[in-house]
HTML snippet that shows the backbone in 3Dmol.js (N, CA, C, O; Angstrom):
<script src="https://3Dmol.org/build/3Dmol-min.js"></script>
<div id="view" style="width:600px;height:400px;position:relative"></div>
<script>
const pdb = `
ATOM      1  N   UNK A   1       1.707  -1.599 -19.270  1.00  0.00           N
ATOM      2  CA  UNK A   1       1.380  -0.886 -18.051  1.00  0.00           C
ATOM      3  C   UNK A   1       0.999   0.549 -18.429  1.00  0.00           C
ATOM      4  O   UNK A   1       1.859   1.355 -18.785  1.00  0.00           O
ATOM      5  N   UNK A   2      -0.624   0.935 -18.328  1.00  0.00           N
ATOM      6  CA  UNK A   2      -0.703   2.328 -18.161  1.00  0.00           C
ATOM      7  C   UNK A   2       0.229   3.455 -17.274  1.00  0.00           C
ATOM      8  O   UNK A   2       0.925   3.341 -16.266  1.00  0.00           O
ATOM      9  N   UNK A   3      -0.059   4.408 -18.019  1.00  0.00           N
ATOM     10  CA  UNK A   3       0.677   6.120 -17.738  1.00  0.00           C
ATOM     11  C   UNK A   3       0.192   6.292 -16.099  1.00  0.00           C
ATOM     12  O   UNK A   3       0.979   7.005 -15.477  1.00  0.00           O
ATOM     13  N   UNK A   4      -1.093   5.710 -15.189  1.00  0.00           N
ATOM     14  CA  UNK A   4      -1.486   5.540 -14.126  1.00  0.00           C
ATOM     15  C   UNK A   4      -0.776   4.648 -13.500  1.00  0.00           C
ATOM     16  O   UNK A   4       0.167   4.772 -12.719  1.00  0.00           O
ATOM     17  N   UNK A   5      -1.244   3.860 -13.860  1.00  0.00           N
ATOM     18  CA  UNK A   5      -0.224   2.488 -12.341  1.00  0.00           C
ATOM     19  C   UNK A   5       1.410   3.009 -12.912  1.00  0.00           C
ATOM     20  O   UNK A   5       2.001   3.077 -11.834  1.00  0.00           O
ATOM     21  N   UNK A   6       1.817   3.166 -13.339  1.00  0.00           N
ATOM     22  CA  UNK A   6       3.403   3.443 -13.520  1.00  0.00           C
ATOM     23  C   UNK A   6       3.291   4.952 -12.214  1.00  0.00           C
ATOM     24  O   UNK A   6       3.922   4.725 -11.182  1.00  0.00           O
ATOM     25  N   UNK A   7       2.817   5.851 -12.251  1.00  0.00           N
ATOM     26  CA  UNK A   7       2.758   6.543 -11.288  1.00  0.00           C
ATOM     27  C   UNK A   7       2.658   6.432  -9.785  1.00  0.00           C
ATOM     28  O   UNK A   7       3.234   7.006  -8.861  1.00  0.00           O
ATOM     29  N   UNK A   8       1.533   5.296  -9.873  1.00  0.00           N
ATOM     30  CA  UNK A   8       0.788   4.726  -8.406  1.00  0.00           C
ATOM     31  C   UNK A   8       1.995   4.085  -8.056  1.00  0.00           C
ATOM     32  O   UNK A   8       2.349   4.480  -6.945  1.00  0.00           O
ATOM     33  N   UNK A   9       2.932   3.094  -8.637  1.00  0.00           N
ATOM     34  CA  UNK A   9       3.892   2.035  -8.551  1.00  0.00           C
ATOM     35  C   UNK A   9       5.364   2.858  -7.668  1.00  0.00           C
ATOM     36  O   UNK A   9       5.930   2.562  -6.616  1.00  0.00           O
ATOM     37  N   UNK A  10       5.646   4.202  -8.877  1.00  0.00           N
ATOM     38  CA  UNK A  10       6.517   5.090  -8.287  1.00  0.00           C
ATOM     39  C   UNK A  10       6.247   5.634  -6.970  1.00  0.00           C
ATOM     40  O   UNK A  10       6.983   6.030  -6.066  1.00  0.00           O
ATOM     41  N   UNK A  11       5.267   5.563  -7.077  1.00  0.00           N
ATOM     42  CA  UNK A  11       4.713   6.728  -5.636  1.00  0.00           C
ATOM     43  C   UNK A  11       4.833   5.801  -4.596  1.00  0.00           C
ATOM     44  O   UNK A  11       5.456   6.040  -3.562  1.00  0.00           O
ATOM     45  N   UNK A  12       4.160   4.576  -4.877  1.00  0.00           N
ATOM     46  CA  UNK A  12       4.454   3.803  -3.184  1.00  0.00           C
ATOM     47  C   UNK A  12       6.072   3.392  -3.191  1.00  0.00           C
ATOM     48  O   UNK A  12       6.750   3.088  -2.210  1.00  0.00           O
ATOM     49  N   UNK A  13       6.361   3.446  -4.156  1.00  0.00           N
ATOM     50  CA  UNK A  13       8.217   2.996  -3.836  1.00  0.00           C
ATOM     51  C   UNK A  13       8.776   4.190  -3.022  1.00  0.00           C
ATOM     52  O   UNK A  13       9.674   3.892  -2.234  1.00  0.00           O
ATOM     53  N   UNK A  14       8.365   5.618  -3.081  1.00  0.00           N
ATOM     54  CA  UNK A  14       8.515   7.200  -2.960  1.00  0.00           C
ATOM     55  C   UNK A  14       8.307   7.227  -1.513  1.00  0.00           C
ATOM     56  O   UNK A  14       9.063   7.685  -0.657  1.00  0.00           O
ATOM     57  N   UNK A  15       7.128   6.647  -1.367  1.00  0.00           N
ATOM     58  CA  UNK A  15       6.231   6.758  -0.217  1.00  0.00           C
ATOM     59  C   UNK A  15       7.035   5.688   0.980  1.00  0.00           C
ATOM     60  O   UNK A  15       7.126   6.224   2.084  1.00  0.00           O
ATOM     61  N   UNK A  16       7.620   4.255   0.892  1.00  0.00           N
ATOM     62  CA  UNK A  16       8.023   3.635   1.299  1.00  0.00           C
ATOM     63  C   UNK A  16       9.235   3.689   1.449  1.00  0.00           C
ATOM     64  O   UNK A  16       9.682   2.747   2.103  1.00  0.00           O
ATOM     65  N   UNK A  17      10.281   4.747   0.950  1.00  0.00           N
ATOM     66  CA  UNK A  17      11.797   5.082   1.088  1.00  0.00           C
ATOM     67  C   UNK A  17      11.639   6.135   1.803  1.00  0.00           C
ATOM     68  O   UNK A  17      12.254   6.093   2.868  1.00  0.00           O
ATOM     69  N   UNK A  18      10.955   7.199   1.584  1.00  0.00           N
ATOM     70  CA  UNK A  18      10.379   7.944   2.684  1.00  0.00           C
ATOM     71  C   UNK A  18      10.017   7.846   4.841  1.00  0.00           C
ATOM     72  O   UNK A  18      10.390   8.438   5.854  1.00  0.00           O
ATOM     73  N   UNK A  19       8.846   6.400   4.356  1.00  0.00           N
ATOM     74  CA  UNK A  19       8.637   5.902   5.708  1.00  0.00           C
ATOM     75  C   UNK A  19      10.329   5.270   6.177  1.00  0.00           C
ATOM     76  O   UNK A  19      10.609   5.537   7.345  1.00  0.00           O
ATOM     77  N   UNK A  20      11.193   4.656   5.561  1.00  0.00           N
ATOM     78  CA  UNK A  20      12.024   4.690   6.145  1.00  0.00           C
ATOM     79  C   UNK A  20      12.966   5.279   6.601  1.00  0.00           C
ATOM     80  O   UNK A  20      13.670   4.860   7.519  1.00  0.00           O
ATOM     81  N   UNK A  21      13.136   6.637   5.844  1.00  0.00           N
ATOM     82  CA  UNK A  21      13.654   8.198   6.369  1.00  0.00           C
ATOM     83  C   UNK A  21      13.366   8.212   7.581  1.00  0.00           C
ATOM     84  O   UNK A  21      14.240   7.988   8.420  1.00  0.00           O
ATOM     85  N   UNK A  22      11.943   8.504   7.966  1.00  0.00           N
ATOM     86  CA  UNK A  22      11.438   8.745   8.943  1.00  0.00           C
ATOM     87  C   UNK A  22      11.271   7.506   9.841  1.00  0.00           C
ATOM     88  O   UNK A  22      10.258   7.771  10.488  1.00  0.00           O
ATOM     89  N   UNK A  23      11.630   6.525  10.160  1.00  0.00           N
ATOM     90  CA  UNK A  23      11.641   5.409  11.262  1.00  0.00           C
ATOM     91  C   UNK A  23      10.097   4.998  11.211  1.00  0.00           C
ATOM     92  O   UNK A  23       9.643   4.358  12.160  1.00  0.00           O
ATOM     93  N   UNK A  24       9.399   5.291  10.297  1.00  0.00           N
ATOM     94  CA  UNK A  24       7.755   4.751  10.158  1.00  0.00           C
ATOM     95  C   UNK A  24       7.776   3.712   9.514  1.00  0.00           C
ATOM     96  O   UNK A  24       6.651   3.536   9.047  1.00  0.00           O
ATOM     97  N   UNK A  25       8.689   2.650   9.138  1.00  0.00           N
ATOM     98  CA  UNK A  25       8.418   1.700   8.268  1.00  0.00           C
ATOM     99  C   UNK A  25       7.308   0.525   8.887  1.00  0.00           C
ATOM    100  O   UNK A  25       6.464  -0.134   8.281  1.00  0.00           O
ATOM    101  N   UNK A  26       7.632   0.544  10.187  1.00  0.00           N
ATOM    102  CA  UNK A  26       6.813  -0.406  10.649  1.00  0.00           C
ATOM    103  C   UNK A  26       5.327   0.131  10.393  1.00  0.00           C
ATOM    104  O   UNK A  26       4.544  -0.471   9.657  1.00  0.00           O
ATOM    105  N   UNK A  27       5.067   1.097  10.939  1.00  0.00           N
ATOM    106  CA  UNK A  27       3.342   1.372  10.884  1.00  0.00           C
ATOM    107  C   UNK A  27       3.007   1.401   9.286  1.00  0.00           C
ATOM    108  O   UNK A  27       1.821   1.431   8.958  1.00  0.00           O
ATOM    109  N   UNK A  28       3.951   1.394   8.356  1.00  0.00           N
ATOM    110  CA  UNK A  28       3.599   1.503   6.993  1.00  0.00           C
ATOM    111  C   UNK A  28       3.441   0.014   6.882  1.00  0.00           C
ATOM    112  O   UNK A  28       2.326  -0.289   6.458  1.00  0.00           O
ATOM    113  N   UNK A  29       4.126  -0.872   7.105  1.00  0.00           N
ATOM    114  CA  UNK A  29       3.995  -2.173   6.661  1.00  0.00           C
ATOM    115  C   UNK A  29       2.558  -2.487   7.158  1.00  0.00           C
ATOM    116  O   UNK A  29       1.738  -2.866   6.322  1.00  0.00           O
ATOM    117  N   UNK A  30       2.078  -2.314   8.865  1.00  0.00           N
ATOM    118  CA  UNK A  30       0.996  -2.519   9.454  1.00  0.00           C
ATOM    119  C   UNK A  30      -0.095  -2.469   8.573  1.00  0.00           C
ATOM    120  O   UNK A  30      -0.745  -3.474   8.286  1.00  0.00           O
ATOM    121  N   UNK A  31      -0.387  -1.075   8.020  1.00  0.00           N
ATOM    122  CA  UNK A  31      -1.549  -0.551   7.588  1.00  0.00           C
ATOM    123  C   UNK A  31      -1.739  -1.285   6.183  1.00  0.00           C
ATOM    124  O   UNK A  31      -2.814  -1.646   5.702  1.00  0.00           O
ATOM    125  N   UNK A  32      -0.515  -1.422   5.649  1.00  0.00           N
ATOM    126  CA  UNK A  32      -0.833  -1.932   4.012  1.00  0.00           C
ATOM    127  C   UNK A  32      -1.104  -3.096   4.735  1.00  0.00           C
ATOM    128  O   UNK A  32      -2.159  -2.618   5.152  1.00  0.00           O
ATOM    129  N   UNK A  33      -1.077  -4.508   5.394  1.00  0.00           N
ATOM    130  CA  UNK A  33      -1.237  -5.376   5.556  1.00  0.00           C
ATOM    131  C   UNK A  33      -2.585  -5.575   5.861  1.00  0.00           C
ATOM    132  O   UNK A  33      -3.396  -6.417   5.474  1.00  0.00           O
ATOM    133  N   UNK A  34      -2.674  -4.507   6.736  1.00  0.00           N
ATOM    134  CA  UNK A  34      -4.812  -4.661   6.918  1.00  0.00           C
ATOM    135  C   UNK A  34      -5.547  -3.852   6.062  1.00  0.00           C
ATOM    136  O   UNK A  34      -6.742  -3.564   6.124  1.00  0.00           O
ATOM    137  N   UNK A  35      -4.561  -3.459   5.119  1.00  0.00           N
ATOM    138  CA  UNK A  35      -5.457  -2.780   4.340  1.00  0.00           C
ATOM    139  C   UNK A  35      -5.886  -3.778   2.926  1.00  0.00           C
ATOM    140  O   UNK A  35      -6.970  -3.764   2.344  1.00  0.00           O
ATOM    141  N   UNK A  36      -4.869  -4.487   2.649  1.00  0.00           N
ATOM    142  CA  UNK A  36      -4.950  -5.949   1.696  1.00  0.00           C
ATOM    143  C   UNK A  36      -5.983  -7.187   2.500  1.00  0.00           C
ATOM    144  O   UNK A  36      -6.833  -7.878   1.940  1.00  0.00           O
ATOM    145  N   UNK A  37      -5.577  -7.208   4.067  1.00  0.00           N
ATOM    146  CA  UNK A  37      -7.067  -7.850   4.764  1.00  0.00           C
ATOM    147  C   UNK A  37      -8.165  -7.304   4.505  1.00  0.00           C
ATOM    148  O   UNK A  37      -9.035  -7.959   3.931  1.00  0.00           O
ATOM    149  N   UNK A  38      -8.345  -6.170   4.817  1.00  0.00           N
ATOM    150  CA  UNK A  38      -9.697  -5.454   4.574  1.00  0.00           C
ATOM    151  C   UNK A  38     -10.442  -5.989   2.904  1.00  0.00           C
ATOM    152  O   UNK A  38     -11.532  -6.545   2.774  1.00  0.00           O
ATOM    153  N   UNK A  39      -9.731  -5.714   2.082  1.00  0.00           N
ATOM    154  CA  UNK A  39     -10.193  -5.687   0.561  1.00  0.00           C
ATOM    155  C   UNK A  39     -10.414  -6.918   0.615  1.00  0.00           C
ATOM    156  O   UNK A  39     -11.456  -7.228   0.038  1.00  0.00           O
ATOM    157  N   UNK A  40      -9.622  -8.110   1.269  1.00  0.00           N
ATOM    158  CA  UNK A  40      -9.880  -9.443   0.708  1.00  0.00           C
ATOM    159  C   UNK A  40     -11.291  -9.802   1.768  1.00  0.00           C
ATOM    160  O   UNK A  40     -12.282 -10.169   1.137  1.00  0.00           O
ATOM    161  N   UNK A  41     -11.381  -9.759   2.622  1.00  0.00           N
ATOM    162  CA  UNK A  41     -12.903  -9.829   3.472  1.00  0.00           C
ATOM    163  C   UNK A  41     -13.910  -8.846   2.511  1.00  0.00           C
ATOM    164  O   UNK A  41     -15.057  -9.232   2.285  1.00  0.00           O
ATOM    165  N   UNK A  42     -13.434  -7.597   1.976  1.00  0.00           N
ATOM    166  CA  UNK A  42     -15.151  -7.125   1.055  1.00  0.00           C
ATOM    167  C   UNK A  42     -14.855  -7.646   0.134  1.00  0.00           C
ATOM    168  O   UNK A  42     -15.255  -6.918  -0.775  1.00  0.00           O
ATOM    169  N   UNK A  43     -14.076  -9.038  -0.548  1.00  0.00           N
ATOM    170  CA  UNK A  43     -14.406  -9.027  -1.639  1.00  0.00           C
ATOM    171  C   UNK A  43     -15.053 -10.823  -1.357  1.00  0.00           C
ATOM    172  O   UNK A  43     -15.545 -11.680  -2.091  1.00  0.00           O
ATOM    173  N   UNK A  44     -14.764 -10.745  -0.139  1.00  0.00           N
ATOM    174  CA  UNK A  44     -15.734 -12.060   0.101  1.00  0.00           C
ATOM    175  C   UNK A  44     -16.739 -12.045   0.312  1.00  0.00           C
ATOM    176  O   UNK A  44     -17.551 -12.729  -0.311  1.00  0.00           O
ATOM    177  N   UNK A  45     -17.093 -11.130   1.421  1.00  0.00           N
ATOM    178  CA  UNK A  45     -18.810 -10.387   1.674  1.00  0.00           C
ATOM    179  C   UNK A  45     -19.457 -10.008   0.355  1.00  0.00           C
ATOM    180  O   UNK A  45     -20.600 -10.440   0.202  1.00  0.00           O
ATOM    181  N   UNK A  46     -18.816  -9.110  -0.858  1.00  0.00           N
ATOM    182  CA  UNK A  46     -19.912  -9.147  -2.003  1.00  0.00           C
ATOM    183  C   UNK A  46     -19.306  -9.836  -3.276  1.00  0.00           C
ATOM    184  O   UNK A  46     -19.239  -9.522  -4.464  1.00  0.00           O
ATOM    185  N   UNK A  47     -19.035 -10.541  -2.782  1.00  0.00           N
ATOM    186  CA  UNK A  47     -19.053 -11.490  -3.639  1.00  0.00           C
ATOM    187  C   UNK A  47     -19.855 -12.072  -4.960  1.00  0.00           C
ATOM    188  O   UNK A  47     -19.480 -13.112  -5.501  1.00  0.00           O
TER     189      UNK A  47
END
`;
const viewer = $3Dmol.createViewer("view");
viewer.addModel(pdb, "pdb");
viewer.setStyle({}, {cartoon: {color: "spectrum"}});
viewer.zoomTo();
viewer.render();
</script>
């Protein structure tokens, strides 16, 4: 595992203990979920 994704990896764990500080866990789950929809529809369109 690159010196990058070891960062990216920390950060959404950071980012996601955080949203639950703050009672945002739900809209965090939301967005990553259409945001993994989104990528998988453009990666069907250019395919």
């Amino acid at each position: 595992m690159s010196l990058k994704s070891k960062i990216y990896k920390t950060l959404r764990i950071w980012n996601d203990v955080d949203a639950v500080r703050k009672n945002r866990i739900g809209r965090r789950i939301g967005r990553r979920v259409a945001g993994k929809a989104t990528g998988r529809a453009m990666r069907r369109i250019f395919k």
